[in-house]
N, C-alpha and C positions, 0 to 999 in steps of 0.2 A: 558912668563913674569917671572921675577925670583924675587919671593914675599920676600925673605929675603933678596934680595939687595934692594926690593922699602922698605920694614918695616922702616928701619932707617929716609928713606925722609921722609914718613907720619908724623913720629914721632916727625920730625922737622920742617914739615910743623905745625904741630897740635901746639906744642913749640913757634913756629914764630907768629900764631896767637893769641894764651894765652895771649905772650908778648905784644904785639900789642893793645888787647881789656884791659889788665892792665894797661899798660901808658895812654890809652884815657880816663880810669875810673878813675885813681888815677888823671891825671891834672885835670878832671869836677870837682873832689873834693876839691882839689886847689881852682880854679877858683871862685865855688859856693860861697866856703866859705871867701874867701878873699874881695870877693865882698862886704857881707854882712859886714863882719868887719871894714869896711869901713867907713861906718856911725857910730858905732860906738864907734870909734874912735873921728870919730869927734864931738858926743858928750859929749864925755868924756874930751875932749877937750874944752869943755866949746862953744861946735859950738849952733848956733839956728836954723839952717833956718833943716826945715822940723819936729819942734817938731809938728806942728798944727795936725800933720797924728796920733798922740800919746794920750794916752786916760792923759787930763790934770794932774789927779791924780799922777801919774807915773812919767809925766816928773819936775812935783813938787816937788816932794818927795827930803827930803835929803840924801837919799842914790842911789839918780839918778846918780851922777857923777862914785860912785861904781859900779853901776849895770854895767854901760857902760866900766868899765876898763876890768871886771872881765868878758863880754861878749867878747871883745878885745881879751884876753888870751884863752879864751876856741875856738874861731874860728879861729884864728889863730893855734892854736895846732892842729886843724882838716884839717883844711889846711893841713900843712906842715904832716899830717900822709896820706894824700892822694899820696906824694910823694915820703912818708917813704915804701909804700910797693909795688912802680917800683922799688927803689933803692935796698931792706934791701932782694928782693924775695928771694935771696940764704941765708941768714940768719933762717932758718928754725926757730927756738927758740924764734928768737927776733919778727919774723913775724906770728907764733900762737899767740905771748901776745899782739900784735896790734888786730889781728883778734877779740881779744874777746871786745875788748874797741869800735872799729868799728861796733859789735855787739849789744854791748848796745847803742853807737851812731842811730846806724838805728832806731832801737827800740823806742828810745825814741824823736828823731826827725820825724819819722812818726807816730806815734801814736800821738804825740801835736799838728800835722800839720793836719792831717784828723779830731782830733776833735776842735781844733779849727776854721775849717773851716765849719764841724755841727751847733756848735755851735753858731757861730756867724749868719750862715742863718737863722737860726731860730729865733735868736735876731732882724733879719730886716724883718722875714716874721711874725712877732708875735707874736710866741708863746712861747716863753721867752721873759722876760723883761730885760733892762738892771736895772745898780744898780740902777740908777734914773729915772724906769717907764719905758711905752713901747720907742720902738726904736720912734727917730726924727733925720732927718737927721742932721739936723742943731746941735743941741744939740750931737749928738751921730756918727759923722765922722771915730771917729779914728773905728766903729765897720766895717764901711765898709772897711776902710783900711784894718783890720788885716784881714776881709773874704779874699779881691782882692791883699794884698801883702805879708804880713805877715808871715800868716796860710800858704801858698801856700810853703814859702820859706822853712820851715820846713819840709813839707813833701818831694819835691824836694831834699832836704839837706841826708834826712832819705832815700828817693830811692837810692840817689847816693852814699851810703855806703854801701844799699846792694848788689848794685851793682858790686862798687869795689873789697866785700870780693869774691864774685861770680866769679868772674874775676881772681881774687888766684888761685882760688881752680882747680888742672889742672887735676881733675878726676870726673865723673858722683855722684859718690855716695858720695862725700865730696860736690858738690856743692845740693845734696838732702838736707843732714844736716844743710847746711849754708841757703836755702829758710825755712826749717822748723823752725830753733831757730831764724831765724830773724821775721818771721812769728807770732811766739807764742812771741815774746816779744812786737812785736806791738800790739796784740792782749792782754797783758798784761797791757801795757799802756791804752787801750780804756779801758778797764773796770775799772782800780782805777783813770782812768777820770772820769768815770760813777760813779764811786762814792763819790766824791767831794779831789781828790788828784794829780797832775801834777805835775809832775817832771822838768819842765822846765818850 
């Protein structure tokens, strides 16, 4: 067998795959997030049907129609960056300064997602209260929503960027790097959770 005429196939085989596990990571990211932007939009839009899943405070509030535009634009931008690095991969320069924003991306959509999902179980199993006393289902809905939708979508959202970067990265010891500083920034976020601060 003649190893330096197969080197190059491997190397294109390895290349064909990279590509391949990057376009399915970057559309998930697409996907994920488009979806989510969806609603709202259409709250922002001045829609109603499904505030009932929302904690009333929130969707009362006057800077409800803002929260929802400015939510519009930040998942929409996630979006369309899921697709920016199938397209941009040969852009090495442009595709490092995505990396780091997909970076804090993960970070901070898994990290709100895992403890808001702490959180909130503990608000239906007891041992936290919500703002107005222990958990009642009737009274306290939207807490099981953001446990069973929410919460979930965030973490979801946060896997599927580390994913994607993961996905880039077409050498072992760059995708070490990219599990470890996605790692410690999740791992960032849980604590100045723990300590009464969320970034999202």
């Amino acid at each position: 067998m003649d190893m330096k005429a197969s080197a190059p196939d491997l190397r294109m085989r390895a290349q064909t795959g990279r590509s391949r596990s990057l376009t399915w990571a970057g559309y998930a990211v697409f996907v994920w997030s488009i979806a989510y932007m969806l609603p709202h939009l259409y709250w922002a839009l001045d829609g109603k049907v499904g505030l009932s899943l929302l904690k009333p405070e929130i969707s009362a509030s006057s800077e409800w129609e803002m929260i929802n535009w400015v939510a519009s634009g930040i998942l929409t931008a996630a979006g369309f960056l899921g697709i920016a690095m199938i397209y941009l991969e040969k852009r090495k320069w442009l595709s490092w300064s995505l990396l780091a924003i997909i970076c804090a991306g993960c970070a901070v959509a898994t990290s709100h997602g895992i403890y808001g999902i702490g959180y909130r179980a503990l608000q239906i199993m007891g041992a936290i209260e919500t703002d107005s006393g222990p958990f009642d289902m009737k009274q306290h809905a939207y807490v099981l929503w953001d446990l069973l939708l929410f919460e979930p979508w965030f973490a979801i959202e946060g896997i599927l960027l580390g994913v994607l970067g993961w996905c880039f990265m077409n050498k072992p010891r760059g995708r070490r790097i990219w599990s470890t500083l996605c790692t410690v920034g999740v791992l960032v976020g849980l604590i100045t959770g723990l300590i009464g601060v969320r970034f999202a």
